[in-house]
N, C-alpha and C positions, 0 to 999 in steps of 0.2 A: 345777421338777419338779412334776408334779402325779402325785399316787399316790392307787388307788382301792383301797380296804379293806374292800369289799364288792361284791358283784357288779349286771351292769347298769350300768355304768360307761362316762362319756364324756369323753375326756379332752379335747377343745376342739372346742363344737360351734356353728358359724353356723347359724342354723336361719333366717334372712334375711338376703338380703346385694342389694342393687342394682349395677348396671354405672353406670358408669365406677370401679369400686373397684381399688385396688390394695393387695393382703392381702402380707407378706411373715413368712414363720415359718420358724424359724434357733434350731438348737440346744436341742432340748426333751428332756426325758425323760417319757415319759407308762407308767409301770409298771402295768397292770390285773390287780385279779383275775379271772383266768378259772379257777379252783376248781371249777365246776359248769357249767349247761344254757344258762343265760343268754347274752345278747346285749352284748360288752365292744366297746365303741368310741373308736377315736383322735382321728385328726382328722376329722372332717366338714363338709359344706355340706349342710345339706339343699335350700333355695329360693335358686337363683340366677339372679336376673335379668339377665341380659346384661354381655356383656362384662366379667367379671371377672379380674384378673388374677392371678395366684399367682408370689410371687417366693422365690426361697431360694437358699442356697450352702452352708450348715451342716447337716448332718444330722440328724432328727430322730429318736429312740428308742423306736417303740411297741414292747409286747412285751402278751402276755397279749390281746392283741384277736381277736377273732373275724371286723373289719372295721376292718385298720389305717387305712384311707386315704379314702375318697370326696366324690369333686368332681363334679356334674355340671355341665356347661356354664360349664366354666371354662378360661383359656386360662396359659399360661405352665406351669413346674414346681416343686415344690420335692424336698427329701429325705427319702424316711421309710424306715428300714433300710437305708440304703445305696446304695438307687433312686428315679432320678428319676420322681416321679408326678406328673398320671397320663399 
């Protein structure tokens, strides 16, 4: 569980990742405050360099985000609320 207790929160963030990776995330609970104006974030990738993979089967639990989910230029899905993304 990772729980944020303040706002501006990022509950797992790759902010670099290379291809040929394979990421697999399964079963998380990511609880944010969203209380105010601010920017609450779940899972992210911000810089993905090719071919990466995303694997999952276990649902993941954001709540409180403003941007539960983002992956750019990534291949495969996993679970976050209930749907496979992206």
């Amino acid at each position: 569980m990772i729980v944020d207790n303040v706002s501006s929160g990022t509950g797992l963030l790759f902010s670099s990742i290379n291809g040929t990776s394979d990421v697999t995330i399964n079963y998380n609970s990511i609880p944010l405050l969203s209380s105010d104006g601010f920017v609450d974030r779940g899972i992210i990738f911000s810089t993905v360099t090719s071919n990466v993979e995303l694997h999952g089967t276990e649902n993941n639990i954001i709540t409180g985000a403003t941007t539960p989910f983002s992956a750019a230029d990534t291949t495969g899905q996993i679970f976050v609320n209930g749907v496979r993304v992206p």
